[in-house]
LOPARO-891441 format. One line per 4 residues: number of its first residue (from 1); their letters; for each residue x, y, z of N, C-alpha, C. Coordinates in steps of 0.1 Angstrom, whole numbers, plus 5000, padded with zeros to 4 digits. Layout:
# residues N
NUM) A) X,Y,Z,X,Y,Z,X,Y,Z | ...
***
This chain:
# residues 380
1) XXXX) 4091,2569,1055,4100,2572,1066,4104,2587,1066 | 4105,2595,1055,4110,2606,1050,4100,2614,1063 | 4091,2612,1050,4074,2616,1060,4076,2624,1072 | 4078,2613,1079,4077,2607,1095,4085,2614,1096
5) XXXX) 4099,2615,1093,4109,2626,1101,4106,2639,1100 | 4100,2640,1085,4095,2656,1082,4083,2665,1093 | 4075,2649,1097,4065,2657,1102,4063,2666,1114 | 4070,2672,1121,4071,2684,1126,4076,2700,1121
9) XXXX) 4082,2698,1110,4085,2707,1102,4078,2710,1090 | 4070,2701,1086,4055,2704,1076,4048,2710,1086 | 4045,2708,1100,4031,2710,1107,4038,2726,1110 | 4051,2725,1111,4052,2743,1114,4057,2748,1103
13) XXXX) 4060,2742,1092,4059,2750,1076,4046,2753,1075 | 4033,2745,1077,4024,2748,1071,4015,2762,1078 | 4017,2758,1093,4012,2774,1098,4020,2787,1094 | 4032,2784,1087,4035,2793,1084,4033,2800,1071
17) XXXX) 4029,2789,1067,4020,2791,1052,4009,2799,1049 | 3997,2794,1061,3985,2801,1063,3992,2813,1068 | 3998,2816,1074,3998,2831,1080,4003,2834,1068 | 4011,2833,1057,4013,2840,1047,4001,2843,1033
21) XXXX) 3994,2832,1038,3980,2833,1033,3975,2844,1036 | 3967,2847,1048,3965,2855,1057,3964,2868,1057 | 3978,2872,1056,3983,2882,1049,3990,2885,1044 | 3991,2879,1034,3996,2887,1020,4011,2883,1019
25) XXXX) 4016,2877,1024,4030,2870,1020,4030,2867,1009 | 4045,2860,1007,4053,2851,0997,4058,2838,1005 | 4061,2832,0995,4069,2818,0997,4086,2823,1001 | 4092,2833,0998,4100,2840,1002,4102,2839,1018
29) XXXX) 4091,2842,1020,4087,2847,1036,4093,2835,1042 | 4094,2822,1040,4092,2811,1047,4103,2812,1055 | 4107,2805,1067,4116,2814,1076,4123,2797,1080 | 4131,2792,1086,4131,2783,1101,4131,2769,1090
33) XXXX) 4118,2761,1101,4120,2747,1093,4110,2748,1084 | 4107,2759,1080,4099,2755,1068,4112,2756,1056 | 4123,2761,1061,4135,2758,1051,4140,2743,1052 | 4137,2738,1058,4138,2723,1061,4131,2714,1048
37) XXXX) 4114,2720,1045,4108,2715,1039,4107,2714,1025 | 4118,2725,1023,4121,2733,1009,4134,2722,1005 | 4148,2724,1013,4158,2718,1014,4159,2711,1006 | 4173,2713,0990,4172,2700,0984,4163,2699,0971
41) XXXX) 4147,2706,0967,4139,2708,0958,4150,2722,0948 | 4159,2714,0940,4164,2722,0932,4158,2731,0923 | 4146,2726,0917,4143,2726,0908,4126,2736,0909 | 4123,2741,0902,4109,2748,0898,4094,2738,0901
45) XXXX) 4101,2725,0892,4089,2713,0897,4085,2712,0909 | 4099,2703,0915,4104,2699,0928,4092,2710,0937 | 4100,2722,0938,4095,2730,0947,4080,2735,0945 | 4070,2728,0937,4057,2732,0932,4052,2716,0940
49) XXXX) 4063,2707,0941,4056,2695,0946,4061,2692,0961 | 4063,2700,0966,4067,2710,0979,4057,2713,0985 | 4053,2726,0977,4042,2733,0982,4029,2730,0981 | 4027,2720,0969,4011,2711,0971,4014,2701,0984
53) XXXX) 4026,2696,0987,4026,2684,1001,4024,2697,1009 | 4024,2704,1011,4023,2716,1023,4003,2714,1022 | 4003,2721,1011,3986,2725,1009,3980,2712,1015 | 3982,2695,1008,3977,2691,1014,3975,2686,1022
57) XXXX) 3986,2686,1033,3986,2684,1047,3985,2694,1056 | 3985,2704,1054,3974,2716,1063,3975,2728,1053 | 3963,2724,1043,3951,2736,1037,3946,2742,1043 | 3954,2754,1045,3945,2768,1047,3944,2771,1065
61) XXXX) 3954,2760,1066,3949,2760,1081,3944,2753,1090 | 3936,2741,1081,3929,2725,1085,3938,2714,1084 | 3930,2706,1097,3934,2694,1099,3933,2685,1088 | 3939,2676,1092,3943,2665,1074,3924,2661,1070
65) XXXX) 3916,2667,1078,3907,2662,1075,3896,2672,1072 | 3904,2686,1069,3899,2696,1064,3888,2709,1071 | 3886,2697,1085,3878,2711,1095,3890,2723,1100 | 3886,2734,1100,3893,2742,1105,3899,2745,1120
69) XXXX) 3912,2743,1123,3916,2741,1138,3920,2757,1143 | 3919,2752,1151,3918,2771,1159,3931,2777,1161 | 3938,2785,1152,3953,2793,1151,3960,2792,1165 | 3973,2788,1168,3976,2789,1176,3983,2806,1181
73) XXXX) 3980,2809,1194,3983,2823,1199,3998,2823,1197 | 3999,2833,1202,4017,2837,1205,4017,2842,1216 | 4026,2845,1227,4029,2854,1237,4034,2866,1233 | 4030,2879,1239,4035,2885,1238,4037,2897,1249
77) XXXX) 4050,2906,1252,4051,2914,1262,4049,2931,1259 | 4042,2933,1266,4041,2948,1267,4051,2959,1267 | 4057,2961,1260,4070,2971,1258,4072,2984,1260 | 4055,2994,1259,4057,3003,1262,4041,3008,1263
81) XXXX) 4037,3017,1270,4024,3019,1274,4026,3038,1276 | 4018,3042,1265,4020,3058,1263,4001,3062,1259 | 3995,3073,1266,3991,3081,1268,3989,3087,1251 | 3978,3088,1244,3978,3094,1232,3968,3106,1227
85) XXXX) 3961,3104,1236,3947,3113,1238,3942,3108,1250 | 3925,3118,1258,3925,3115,1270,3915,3102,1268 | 3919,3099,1274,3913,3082,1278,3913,3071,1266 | 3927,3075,1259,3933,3069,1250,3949,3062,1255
89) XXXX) 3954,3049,1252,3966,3044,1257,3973,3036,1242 | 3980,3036,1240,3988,3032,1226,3996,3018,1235 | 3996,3010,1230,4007,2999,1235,4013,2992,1225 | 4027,2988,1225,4039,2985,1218,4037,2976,1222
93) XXXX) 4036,2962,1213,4036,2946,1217,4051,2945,1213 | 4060,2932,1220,4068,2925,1212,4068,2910,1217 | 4072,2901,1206,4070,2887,1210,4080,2886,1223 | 4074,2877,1230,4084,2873,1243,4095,2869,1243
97) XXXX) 4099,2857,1228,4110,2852,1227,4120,2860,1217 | 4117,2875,1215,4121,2881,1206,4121,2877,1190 | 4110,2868,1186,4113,2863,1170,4106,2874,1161 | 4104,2876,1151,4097,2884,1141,4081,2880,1146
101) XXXX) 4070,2888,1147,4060,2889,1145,4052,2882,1133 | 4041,2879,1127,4038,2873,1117,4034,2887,1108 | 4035,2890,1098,4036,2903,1092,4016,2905,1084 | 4017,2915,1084,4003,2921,1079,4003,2932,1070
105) XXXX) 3992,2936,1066,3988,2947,1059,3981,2959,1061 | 3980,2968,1057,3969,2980,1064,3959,2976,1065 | 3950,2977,1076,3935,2973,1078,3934,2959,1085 | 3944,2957,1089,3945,2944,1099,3941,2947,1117
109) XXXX) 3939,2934,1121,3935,2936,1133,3943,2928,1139 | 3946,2925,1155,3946,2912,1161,3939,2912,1172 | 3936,2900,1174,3932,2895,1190,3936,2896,1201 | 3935,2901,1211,3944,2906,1226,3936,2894,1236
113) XXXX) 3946,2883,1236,3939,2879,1246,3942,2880,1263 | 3935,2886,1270,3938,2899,1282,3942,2883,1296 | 3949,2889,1309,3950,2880,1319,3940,2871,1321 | 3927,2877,1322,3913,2877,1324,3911,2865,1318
117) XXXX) 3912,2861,1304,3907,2852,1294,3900,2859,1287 | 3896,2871,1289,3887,2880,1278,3895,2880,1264 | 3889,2883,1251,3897,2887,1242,3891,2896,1235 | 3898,2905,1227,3894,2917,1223,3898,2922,1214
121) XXXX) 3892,2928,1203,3900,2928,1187,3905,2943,1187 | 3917,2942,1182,3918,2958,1180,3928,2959,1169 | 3926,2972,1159,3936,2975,1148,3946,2977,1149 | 3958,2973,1142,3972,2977,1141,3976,2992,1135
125) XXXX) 3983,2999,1139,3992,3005,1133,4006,3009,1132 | 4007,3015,1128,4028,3018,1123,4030,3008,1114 | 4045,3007,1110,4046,3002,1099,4049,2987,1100 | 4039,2983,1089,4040,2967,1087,4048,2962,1081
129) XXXX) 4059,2966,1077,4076,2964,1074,4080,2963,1089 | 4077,2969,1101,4086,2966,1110,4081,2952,1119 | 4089,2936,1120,4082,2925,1122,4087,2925,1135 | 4090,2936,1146,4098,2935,1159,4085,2937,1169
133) XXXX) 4071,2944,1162,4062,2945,1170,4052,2949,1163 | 4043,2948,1173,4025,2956,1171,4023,2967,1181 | 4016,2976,1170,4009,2987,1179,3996,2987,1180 | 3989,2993,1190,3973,2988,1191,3967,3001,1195
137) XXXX) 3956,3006,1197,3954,3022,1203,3941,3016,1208 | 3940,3017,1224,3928,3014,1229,3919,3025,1236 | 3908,3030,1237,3901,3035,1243,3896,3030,1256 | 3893,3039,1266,3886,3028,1278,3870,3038,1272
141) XXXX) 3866,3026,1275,3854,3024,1277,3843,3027,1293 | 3838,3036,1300,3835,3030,1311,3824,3019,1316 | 3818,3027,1301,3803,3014,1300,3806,3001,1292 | 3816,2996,1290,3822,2985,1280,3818,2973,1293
145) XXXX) 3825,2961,1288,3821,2949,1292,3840,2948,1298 | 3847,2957,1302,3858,2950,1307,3869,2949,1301 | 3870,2946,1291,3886,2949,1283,3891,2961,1284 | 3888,2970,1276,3892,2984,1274,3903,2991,1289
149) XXXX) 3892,2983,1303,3901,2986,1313,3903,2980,1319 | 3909,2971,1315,3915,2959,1319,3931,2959,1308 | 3928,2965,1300,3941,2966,1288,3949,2983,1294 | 3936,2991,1301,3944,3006,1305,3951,3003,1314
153) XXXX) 3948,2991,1327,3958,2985,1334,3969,2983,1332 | 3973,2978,1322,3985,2970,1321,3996,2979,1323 | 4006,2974,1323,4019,2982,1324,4036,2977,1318 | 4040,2984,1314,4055,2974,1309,4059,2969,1311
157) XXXX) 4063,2952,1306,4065,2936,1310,4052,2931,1314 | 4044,2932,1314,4033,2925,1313,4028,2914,1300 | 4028,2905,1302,4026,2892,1295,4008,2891,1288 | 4008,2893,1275,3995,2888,1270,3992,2879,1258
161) XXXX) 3983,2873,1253,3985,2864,1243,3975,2873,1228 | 3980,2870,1219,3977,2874,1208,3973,2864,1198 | 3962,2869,1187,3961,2857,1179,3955,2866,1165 | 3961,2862,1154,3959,2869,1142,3978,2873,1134
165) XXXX) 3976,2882,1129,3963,2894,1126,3955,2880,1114 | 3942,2891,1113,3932,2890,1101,3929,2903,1096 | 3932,2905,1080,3922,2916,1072,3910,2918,1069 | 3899,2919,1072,3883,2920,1067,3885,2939,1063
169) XXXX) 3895,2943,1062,3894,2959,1058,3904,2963,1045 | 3904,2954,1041,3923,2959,1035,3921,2971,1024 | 3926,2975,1020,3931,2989,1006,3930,2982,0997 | 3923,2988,0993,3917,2984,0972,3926,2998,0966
173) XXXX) 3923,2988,0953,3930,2997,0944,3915,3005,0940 | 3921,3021,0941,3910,3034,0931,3916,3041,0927 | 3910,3053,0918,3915,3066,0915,3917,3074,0928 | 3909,3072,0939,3906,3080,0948,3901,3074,0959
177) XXXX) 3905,3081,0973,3907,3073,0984,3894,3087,0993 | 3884,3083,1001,3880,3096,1010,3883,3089,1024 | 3883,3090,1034,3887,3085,1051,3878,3094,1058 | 3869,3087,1061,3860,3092,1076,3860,3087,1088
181) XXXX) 3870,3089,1096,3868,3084,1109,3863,3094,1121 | 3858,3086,1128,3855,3089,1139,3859,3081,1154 | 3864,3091,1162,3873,3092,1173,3885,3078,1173 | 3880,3068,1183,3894,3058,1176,3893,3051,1164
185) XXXX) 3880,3054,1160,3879,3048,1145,3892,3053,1133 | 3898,3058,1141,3911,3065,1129,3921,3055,1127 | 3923,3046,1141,3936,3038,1143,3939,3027,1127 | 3926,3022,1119,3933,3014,1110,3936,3024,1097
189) XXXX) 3935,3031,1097,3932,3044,1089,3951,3047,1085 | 3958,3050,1093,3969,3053,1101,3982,3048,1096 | 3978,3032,1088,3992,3026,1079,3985,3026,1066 | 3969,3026,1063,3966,3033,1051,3967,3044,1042
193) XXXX) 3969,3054,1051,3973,3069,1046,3988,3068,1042 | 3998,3064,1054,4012,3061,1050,4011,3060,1036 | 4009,3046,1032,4008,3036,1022,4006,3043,1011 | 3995,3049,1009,3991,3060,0997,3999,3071,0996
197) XXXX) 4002,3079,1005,4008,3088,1004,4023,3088,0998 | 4028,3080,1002,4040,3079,0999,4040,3070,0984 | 4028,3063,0980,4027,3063,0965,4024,3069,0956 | 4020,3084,0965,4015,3094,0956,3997,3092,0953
201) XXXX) 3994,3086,0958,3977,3087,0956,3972,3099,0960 | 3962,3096,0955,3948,3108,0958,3940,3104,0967 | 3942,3116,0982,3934,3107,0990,3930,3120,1005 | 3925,3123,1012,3914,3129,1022,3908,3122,1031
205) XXXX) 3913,3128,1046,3907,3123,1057,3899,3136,1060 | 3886,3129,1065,3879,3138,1077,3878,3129,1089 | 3881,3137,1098,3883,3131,1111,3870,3144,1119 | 3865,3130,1129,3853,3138,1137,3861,3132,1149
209) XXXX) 3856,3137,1162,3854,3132,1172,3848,3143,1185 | 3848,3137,1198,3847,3152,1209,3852,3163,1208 | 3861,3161,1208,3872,3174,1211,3886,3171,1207 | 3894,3179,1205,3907,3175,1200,3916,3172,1210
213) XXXX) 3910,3170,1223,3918,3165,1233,3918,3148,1235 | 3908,3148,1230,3905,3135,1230,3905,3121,1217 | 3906,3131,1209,3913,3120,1192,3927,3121,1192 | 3933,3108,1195,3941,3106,1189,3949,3110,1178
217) XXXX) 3965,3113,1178,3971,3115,1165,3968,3127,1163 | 3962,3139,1165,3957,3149,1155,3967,3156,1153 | 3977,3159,1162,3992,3165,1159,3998,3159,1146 | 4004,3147,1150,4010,3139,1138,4004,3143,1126
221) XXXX) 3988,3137,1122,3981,3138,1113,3987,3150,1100 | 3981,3162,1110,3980,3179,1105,3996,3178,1105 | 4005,3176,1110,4020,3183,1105,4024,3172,1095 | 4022,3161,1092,4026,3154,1081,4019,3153,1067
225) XXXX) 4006,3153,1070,3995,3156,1060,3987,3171,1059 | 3997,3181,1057,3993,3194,1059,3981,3196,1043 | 3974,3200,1045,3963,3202,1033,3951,3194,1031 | 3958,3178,1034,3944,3160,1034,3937,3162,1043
229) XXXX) 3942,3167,1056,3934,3163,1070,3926,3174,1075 | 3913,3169,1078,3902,3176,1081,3900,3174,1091 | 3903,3182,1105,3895,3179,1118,3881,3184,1121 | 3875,3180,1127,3865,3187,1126,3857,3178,1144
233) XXXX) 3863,3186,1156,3861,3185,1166,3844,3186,1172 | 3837,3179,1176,3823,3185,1180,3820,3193,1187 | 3829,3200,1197,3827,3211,1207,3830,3224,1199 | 3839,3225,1185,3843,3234,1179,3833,3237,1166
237) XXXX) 3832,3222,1160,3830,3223,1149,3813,3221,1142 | 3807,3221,1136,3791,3215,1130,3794,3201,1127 | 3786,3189,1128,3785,3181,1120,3787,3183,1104 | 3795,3174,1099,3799,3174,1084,3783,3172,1077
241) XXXX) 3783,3179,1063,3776,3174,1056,3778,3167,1047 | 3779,3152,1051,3778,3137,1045,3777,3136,1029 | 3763,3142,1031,3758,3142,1019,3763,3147,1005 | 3769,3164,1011,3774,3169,1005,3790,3167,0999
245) XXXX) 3796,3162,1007,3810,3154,1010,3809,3145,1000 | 3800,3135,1000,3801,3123,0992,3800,3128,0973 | 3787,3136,0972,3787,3141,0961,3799,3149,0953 | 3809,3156,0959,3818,3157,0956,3833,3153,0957
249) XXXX) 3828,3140,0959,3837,3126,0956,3842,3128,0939 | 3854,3129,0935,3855,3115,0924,3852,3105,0918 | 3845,3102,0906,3843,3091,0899,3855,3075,0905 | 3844,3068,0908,3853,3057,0914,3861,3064,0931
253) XXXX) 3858,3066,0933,3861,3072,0949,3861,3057,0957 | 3870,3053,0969,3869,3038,0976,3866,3049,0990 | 3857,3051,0994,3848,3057,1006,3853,3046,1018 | 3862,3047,1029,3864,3040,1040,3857,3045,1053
257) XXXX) 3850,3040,1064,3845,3043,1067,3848,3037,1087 | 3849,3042,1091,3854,3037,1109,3851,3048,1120 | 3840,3040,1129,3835,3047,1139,3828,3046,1145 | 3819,3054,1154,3808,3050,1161,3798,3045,1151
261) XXXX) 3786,3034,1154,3770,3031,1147,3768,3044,1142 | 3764,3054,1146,3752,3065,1144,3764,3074,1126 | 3779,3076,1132,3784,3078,1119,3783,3070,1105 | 3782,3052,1110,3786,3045,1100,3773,3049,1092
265) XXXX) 3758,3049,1096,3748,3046,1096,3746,3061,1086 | 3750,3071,1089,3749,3083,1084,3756,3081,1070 | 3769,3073,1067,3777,3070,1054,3771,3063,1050 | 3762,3053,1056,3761,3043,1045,3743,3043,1041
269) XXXX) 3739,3059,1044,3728,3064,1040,3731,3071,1023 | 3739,3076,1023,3748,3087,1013,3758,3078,0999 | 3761,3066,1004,3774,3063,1000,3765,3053,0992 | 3771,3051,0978,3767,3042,0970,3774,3030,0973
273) XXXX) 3765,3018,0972,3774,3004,0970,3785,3001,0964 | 3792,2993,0966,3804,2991,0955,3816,3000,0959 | 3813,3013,0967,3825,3018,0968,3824,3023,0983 | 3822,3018,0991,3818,3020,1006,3826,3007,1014
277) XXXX) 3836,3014,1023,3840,3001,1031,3845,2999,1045 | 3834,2997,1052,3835,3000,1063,3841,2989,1075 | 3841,2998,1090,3848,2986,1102,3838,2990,1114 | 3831,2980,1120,3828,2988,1130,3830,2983,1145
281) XXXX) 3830,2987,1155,3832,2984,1164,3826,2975,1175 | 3815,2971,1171,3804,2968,1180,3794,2958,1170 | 3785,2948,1168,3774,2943,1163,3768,2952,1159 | 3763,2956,1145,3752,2964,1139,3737,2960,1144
285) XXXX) 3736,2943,1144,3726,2943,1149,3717,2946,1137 | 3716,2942,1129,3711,2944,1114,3698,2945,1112 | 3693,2955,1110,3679,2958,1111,3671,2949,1098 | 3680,2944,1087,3673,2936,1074,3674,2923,1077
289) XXXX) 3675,2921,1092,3680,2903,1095,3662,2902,1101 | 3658,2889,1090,3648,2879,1092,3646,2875,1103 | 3637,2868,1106,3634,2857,1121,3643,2850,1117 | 3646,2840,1129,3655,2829,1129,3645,2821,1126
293) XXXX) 3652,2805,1121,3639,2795,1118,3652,2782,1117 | 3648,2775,1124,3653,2763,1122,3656,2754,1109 | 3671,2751,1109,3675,2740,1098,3688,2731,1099 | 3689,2725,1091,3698,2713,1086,3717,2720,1080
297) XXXX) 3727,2715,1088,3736,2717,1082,3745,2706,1082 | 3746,2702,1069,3758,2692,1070,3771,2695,1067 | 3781,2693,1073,3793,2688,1080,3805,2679,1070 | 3806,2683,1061,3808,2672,1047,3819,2665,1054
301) XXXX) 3835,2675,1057,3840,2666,1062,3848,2658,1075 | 3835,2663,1083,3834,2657,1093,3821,2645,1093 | 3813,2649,1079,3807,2632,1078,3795,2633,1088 | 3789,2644,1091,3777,2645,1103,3769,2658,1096
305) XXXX) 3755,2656,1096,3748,2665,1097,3740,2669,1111 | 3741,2680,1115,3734,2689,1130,3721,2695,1120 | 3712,2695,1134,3701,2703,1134,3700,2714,1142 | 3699,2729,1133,3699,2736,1142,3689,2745,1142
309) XXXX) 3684,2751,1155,3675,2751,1161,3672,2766,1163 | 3661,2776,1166,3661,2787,1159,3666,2794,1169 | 3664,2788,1187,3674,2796,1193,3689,2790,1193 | 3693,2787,1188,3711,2785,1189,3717,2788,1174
313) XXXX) 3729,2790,1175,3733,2795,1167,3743,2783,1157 | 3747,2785,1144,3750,2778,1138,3768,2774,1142 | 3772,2788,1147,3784,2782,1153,3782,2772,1164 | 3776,2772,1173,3779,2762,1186,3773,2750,1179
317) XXXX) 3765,2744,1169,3765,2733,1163,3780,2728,1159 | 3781,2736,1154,3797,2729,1148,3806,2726,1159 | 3805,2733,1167,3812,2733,1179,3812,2721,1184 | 3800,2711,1185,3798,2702,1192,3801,2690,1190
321) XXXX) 3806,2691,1172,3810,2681,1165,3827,2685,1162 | 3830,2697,1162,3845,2703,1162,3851,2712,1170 | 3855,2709,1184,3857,2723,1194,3873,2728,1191 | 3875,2726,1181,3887,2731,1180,3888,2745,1164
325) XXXX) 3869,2743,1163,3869,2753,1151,3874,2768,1154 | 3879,2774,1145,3881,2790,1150,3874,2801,1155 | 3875,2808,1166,3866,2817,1167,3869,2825,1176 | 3863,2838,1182,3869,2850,1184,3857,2860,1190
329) XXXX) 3853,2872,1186,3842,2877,1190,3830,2871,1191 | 3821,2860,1183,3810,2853,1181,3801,2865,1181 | 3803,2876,1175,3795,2888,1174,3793,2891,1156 | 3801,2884,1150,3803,2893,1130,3811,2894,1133
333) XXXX) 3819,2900,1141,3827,2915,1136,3842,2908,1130 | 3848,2899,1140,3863,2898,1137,3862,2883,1122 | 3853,2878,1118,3861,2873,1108,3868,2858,1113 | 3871,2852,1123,3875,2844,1125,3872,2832,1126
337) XXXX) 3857,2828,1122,3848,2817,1121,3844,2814,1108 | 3852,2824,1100,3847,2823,1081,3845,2803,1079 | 3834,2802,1072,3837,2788,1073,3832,2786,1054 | 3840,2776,1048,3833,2778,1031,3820,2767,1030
341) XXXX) 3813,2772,1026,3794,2770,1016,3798,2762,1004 | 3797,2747,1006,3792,2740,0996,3780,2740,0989 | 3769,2740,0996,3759,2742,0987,3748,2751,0999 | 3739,2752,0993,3729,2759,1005,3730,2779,1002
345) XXXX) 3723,2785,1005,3722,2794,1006,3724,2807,1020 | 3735,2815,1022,3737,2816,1036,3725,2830,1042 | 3721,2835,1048,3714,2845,1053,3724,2853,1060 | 3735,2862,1054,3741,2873,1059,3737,2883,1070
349) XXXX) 3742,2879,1085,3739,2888,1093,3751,2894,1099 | 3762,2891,1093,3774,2899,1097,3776,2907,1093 | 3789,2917,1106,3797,2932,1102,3806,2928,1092 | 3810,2919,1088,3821,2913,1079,3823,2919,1065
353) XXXX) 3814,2912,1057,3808,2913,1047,3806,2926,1042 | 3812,2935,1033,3808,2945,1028,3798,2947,1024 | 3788,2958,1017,3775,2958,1010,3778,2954,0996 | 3787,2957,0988,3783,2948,0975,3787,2934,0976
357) XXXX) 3792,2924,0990,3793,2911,0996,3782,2906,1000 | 3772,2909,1001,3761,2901,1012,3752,2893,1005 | 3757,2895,0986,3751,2882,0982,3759,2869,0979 | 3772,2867,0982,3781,2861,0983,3773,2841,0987
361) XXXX) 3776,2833,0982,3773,2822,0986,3785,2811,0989 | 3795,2818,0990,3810,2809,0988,3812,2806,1006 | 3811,2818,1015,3810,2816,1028,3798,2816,1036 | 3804,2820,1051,3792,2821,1058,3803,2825,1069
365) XXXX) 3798,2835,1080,3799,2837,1097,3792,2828,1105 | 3792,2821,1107,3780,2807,1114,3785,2814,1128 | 3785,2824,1133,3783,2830,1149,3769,2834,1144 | 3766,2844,1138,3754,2851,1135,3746,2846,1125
369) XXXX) 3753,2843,1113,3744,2841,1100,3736,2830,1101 | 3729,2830,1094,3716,2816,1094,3717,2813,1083 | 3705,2806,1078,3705,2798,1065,3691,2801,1055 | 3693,2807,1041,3677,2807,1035,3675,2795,1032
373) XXXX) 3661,2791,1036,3661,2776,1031,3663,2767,1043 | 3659,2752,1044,3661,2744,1053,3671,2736,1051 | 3686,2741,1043,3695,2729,1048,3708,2740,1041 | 3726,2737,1044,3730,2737,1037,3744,2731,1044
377) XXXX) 3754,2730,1032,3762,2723,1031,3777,2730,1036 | 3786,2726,1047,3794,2732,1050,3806,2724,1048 | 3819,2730,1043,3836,2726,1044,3845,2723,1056 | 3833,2716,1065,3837,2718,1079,3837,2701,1085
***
């Protein structure tokens, strides 16, 4: 009976769990009726047999039956719309009903989901201490697919839905930090530098882009980080040498990397494994990805094995047996279809995955990735 009364306040304790999962919370964090769920557990035990009824009535985010259900969005209003470079627009999210935001980390993103029904990932910045809002820095695009100016449209009080954040970029611990961005590739860059800085790290941006009319932040940058920041405009300046850059890295150097293809592609010519970590904007489109070829994935607990077929993709199988799985770009990029690898061997075709990750067998991106071998086993 307990149960039964509880059960609306487990189901919103427990999303509130996974978002602390997510990123990077505490049990601290728990806010509302997840105080409800706590209520009464005096004791050290008590509250450890709390938080396993939490885990296993929504693990990670799954239904009692362990497939993954698709995060619910939030609303959110447009609070301020400012101009940051040319054909750059910065926008100030706040929730609609004024509550705290779900909190993040440097190298986070969220989902913008636009009037349209389009959605579209973009990086956060300012400080992730402050839970009153999100900042986002969009570019228009003219040759894009529609968001970019569709998001330049907007205007203050305008209503949009959000979903996340997710980290696929976060700050590692090094002796030494290097930052290459290029043009809005700077924006996750932006609560990273904070973060170090003010812990006293060792750390260096080079920033590329057009022209300095057109990168973002370069004012801010250069008056707060007088000596770190390298601009190096392309109307003014030569292409950096990469090469030479890298070699006079630091032992143990965490090399970050954000930008156009043709930069990333230039870093990750130069840059040793292991200490390279990049975001990119777009599908790489991976030149080491195999033919497709048909195979077998079973479904453990959903209790079905699909056949999939060399033109479709391994996400829309699952789909067909779970439409309520997570998902987002269906490109790599955002991370939001992570699904876990029982057995089987995955064929990494995602932006996700770092280079010293892509022999990883614990996951899989089932929008893009396939399978070596004819069969494997999914947590789905």
């Amino acid at each position: 009976m307990a149960f039964g009364f509880l059960h609306d306040a487990l189901e919103d304790a427990g999303e509130q769990a996974a978002r602390l999962v997510a990123t990077g919370g505490t049990a601290a964090q728990l806010t509302g009726t997840a105080d409800v769920v706590f209520w009464g557990f005096g004791s050290s035990v008590l509250s450890l047999v709390g938080a396993l009824l939490l885990s296993l009535y929504k693990p990670g985010g799954r239904t009692p039956r362990g497939r993954r259900k698709r995060q619910p969005g939030l609303r959110v209003r447009v609070a301020d719309v400012r101009t940051v470079a040319d054909g750059t627009v910065a926008l100030t999210l706040r929730a609609t009903g004024g509550q705290a935001l779900p909190r993040w980390a440097p190298g986070a993103h969220v989902d913008l989901v636009l009037p349209s029904g389009r959605v579209r990932q973009y990086s956060l910045y300012g400080d992730p201490a402050d839970a009153g809002c999100y900042r986002v820095a969009v570019l228009r695009e003219p040759d894009g697919r529609g968001g970019s100016a569709e998001i330049h449209r907007l205007r203050p009080g305008a209503e949009i839905g959000i979903r996340g954040p997710r980290n696929n970029f976060p700050l590692v611990q090094a002796p030494a930090y290097l930052f290459l961005a290029g043009g809005i590739g700077i924006t996750p860059f932006l609560p990273m530098i904070h973060e170090l800085n003010r812990a006293g790290a060792d750390w260096r941006l080079i920033y590329r882009g057009k022209s300095l009319s057109t990168m973002p932040f370069t004012d801010a940058l250069a008056r707060q980080y007088p000596g770190r920041v390298t601009l190096l405009p392309a109307d003014t300046h030569a292409r950096p040498d990469l090469a030479a850059v890298l070699r006079g890295c630091p032992d143990g150097v965490a090399v970050y990397c954000c930008g156009p293809e043709s930069l990333l592609r230039a870093v990750e010519e130069h840059c040793p494994a292991g200490t390279l970590h990049t975001e990119r904007f777009a599908a790489s489109g991976r030149a080491d990805a195999g033919p497709s070829t048909a195979f077998d994935a079973e479904l453990r607990q959903s209790g079905v094995t699909v056949h999939v077929p060399a033109d479709r993709t391994l996400l829309a199988a699952i789909q067909d047996v779970d439409p309520t799985v997570d998902l987002s770009c269906e490109d790599g990029i955002c991370g939001s279809c992570v699904t876990r690898v029982l057995a089987g061997t995955p064929d990494h075709r995602d932006d996700v995955l770092q280079a010293h990750e892509r022999d990883r067998t614990d996951v899989i991106y089932p929008c893009v990735s396939r399978v070596r071998g004819d069969r494997i086993v999914l947590d789905a």
